[in-house]
N, C-alpha and C positions, 0 to 999 in steps of 0.2 A: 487484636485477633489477626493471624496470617489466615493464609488459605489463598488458592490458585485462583477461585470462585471470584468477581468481581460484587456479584450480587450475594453472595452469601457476607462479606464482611460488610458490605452497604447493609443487612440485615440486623448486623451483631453491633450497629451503633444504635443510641437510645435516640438520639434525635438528629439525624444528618443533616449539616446545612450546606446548601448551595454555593459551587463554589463560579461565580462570574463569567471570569476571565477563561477555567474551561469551557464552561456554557458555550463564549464565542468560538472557544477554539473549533473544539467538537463540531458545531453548528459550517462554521468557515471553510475547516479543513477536514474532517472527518476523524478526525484524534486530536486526542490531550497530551501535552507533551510536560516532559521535563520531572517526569514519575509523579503527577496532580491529576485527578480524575473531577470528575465536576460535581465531585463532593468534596468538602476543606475537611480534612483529618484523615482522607482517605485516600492513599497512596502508593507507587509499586515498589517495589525493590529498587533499587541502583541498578544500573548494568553491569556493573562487575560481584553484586554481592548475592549470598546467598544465604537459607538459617540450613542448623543441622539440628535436627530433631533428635533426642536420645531419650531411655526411660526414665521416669522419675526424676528429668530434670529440665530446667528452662531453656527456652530455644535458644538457639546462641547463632548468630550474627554474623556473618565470616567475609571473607574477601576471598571469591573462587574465582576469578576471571581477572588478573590483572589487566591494564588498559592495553591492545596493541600495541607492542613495538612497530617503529617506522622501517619498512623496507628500506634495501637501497634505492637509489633512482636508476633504473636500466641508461643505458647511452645511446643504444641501438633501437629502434620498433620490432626489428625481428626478436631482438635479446626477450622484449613486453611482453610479442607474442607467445614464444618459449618458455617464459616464466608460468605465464596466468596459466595456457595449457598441461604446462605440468603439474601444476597445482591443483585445476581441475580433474586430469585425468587420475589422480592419487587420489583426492575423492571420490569419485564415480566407480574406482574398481572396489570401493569399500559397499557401497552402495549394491553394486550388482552381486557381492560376497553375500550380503544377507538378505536382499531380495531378490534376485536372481530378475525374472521375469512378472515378477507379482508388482508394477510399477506404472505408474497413471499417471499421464502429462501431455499438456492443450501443445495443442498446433497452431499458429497464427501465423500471422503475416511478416512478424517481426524478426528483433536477433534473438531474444532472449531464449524462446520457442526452439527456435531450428537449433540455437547453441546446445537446449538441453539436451532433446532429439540427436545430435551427430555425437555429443560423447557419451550418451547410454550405447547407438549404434557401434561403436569405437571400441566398447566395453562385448561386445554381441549380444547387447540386450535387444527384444523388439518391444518395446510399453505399449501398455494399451493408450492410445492416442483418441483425444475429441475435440472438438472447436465448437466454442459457442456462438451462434449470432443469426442472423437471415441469412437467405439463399445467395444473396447480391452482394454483401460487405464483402469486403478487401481479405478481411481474415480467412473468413469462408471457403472464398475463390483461390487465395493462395495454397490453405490446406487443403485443400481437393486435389489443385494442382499437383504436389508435389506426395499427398498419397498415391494417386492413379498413376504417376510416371514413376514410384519406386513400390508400389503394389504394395504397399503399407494398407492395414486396414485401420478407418476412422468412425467414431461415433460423430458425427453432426445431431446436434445439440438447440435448436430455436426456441428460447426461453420465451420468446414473444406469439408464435404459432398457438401457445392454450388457450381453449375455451375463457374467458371471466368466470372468474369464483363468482358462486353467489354473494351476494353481501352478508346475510346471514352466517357464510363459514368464515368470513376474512375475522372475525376476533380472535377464532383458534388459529389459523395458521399463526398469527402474529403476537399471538400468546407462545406459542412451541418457538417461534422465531425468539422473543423475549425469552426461553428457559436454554433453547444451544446455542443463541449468539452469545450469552451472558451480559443480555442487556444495551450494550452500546457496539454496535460492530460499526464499520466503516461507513459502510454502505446505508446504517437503521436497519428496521425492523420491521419494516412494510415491504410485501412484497402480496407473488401470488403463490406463494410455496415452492417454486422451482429451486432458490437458493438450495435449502437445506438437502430439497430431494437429489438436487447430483452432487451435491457435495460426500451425502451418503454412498449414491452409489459409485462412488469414485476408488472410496475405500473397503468398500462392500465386502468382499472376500479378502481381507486385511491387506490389500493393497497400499504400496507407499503414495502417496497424493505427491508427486513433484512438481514445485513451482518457480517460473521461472524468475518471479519476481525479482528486485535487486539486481539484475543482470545490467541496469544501468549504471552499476559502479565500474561499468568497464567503455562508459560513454560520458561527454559530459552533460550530464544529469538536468541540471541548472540550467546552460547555456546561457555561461558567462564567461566574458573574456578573459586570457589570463594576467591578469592583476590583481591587487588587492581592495578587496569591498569594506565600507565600513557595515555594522550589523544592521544598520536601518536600509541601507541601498541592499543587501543580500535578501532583509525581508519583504523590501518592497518588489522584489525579481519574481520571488515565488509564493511568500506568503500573502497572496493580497487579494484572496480571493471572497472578496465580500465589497459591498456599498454601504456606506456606515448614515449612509440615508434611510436606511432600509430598518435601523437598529433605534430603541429606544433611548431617551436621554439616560439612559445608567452607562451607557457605550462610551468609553474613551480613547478616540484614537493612538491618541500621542501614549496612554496609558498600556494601551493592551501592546503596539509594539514592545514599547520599555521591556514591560513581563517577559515574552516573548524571547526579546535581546536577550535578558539576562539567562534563561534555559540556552540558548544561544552556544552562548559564550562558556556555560559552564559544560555542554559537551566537550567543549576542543579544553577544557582546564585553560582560559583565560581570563582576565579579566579588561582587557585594552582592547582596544579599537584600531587599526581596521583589524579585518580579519584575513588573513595569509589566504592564497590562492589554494595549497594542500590545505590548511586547515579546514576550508569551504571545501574543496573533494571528500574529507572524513565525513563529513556533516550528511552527506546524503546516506551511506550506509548506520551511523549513528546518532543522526538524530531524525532522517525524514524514514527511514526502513523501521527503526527501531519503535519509534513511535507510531506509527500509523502501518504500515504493512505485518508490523509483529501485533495489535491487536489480533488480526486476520491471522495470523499461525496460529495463537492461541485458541482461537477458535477451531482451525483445523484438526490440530491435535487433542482436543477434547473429543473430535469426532472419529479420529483414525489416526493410522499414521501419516506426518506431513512434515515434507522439507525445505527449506528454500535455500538451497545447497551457496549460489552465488553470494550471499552476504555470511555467509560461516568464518568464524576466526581465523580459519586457515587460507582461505580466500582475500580477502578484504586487503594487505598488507601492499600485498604486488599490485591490486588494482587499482588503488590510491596513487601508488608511487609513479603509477607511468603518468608522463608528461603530458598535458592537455595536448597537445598537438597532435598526439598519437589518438586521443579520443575524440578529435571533432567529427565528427561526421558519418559519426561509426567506425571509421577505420579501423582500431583496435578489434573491438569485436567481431567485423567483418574477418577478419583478415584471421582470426581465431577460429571459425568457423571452417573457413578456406583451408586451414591449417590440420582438422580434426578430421573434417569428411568434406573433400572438394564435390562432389558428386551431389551433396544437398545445399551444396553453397552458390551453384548455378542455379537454384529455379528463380521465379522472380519472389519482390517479394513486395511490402506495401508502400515502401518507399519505394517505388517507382523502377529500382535495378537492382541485381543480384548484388552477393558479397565473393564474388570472383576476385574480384581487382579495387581499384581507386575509385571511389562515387564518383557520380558524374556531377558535370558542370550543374545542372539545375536542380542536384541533392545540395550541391555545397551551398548556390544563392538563397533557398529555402530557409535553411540552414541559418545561413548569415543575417537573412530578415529579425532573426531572434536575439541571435547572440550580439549584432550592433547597436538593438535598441536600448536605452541607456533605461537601468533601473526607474529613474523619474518618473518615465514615460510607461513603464511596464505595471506599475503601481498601479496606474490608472485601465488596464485592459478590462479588467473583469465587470467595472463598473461603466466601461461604456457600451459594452453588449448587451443589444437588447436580446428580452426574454418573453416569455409568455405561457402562462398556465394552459394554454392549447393544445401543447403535445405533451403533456404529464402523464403517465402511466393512469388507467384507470381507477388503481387502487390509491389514487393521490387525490381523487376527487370526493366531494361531500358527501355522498352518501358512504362509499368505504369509510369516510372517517368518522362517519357518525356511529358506527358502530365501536372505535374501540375508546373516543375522545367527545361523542357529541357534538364534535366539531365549536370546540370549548377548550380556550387553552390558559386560562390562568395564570398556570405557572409563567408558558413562555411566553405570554402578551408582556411579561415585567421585562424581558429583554428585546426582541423584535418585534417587527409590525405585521404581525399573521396576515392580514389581511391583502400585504404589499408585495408579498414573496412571491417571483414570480421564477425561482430555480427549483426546479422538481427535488433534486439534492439534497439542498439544505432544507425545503421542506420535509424530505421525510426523515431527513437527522431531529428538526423541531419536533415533530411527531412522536420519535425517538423518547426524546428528553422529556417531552409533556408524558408521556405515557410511563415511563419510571418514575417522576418526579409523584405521578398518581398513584403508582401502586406501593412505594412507601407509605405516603401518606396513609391508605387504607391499610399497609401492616402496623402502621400507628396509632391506627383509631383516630384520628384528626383529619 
């Protein structure tokens, strides 16, 4: 069976079985990667293919997307600069052509934000602009900032200021969560309904949902030096966010990176070790956007229209090819920004200074705290921070979950230790999973 539907072809198998190695991924990272969802038989398209549907006859298979061509390498930063913004502003006038002003996009603190913001402004569009968070966060206080000093109007957004659901509503919210996420979004499917509701009204009067997401392919993403990684030092850099103290005996460490490596490597089309410094730049728009921030579009676009303009085919080429040097520390982006609209490139922002000129001295050490710590050691961050079920959102606590699970996990006690999970996250990814893994069963009768 095809179909767009994740839960609908999970429906059209007789008897789906669990597939592991997703389980962790999903649980760890928030996505399944390498087109495997955490059912075995159940699986997406290619990124380059597509079916063509015709009457009266069988779907047929195609290849619409060959893989990127490699840009040239710029020689110049200003040549970088010049490229990506051309590239950008050729999409953005395509954008403001058919939606003119009908166009919705978050303000924060960062580049990716002000980036989108200076070339809608560039284009003379004004989007309707909102920032989610408390009164106090950095994002907040920047986009306040920097609406009040260009009279921009903004919707502020405090997903946290609601009343508590009662316990008795939280099954439906996270039942409607379970029928628009399509089951596994990023984030799960516990919340207190705020998700869906501004996600709705974002698009509300068929507004485009602009995000600025992937706008890190014009930074280095990773923050890793430039040389070459083998696959197991690249995934101990960034994918190692889990304690395998924490995981059942069916858990294999050595195992699950393996799997892992191998999607890996079959992004960039290799099959050898190490991995090229550019081939690791592809990897974040192609294998860490693709898989984990493209669930979240598909989700979008079921709901409205939604884009995330920085990681588009036409995009990706130039921002790969420039030279890490040009991307540490923002440079690139900043400097793009400065480029589109000097006038929004002054305010501050949450790094600490504007994107006027060169970071300063204590963005670059920040900075280098990262990028000199050697893989080995970076392996080991997520499992030496301590954590505590303390400050978990309320609807992560027992009573919420006795309403949609009993707080009874079956399924996921076969992989983790419920009991020992002390990341609000991953718990409500588990949550996630025990709660699908339930409601097949109950369209199975078993």
């Amino acid at each position: 069976m095809l179909s767009s539907a994740f839960r609908g072809v999970v429906a059209s198998e007789p008897r789906p079985k669990i597939n592991p190695q997703c389980v962790y991924e999903y649980v760890f990272q928030g996505a399944t990667y390498g087109d495997e969802t955490v059912f075995e038989r159940i699986g997406r398209l290619g990124g380059t293919k597509g079916v063509r549907f015709q009457r009266d006859q069988e779907p047929e298979m195609k290849e619409i997307a060959p893989p990127l061509a490699p840009a040239d390498r710029p020689r110049r930063f200003e040549e970088s600069v010049y490229r990506n913004v051309d590239n950008l502003r050729r999409y953005f006038q395509a954008l403001a052509n058919c939606f003119g002003e009908k166009i919705d996009t978050a303000l924060s603190g960062g580049y990716d934000s002000r980036l989108t913001l200076a070339l809608l402004r560039d284009q003379g569009i004004m989007p309707r602009l909102h920032v989610y968070g408390r009164e106090n966060d950095e994002d907040v206080r920047v986009a306040k900032a920097i609406a009040a000093g260009e009279e921009f109007a903004l919707v502020h957004t405090d997903k946290s200021g609601k009343p508590p659901v009662e316990t008795d509503r939280f099954g439906d919210i996270v039942a409607r969560n379970f029928h628009l996420f399509d089951g596994t979004p990023p984030d799960g499917i516990l919340d207190d309904g705020a998700d869906v509701t501004t996600r709705l009204e974002r698009c509300a009067g068929g507004e485009l949902m602009l995000n600025g997401g992937g706008g890190e392919v014009f930074r280095n993403f990773f923050y890793l030096s430039n040389r070459a990684y083998s696959t197991r030092r690249f995934l101990w850099s960034f994918y190692n966010r889990f304690d395998p103290r924490l995981c059942t005996g069916r858990f294999d460490e050595t195992d699950y990176f393996n799997r892992l490596g191998v999607k890996v490597r079959q992004t960039v089309n290799t099959n050898s070790d190490p991995l090229t410094r550019l081939q690791i730049e592809h990897l974040y728009p192609a294998f860490r956007c693709r898989y984990w921030m493209g669930r979240n579009n598909g989700v979008n676009n079921a709901l409205g229209y939604a884009l995330t303009p920085f990681i588009d085919a036409n995009i990706v080429p130039d921002a790969v090819a420039a030279p890490l040097s040009f991307k540490n520390f923002g440079r690139l982006e900043g400097a793009m920004i400065q480029s589109v609209n000097p006038a929004l490139a002054e305010y501050d922002s949450a790094y600490g200074h504007n994107f006027t000129g060169p970071p300063p001295t204590a963005r670059k050490l920040k900075d280098l705290s990262t990028l000199l710590r050697p893989p080995e050691l970076r392996r080991f961050t997520y499992r030496l921070h301590r954590r505590s079920r303390e400050g978990w959102a309320y609807y992560l606590t027992a009573p919420y979950i006795a309403e949609i699970l009993d707080n009874d996990f079956n399924h996921m006690r076969q992989f983790v230790e419920i009991d020992q999970i002390a990341d609000g996250e991953q718990f409500a990814r588990i949550c996630t999973l025990e709660y699908l893994f339930r409601r097949v069963d109950a369209e199975l009768g078993s």
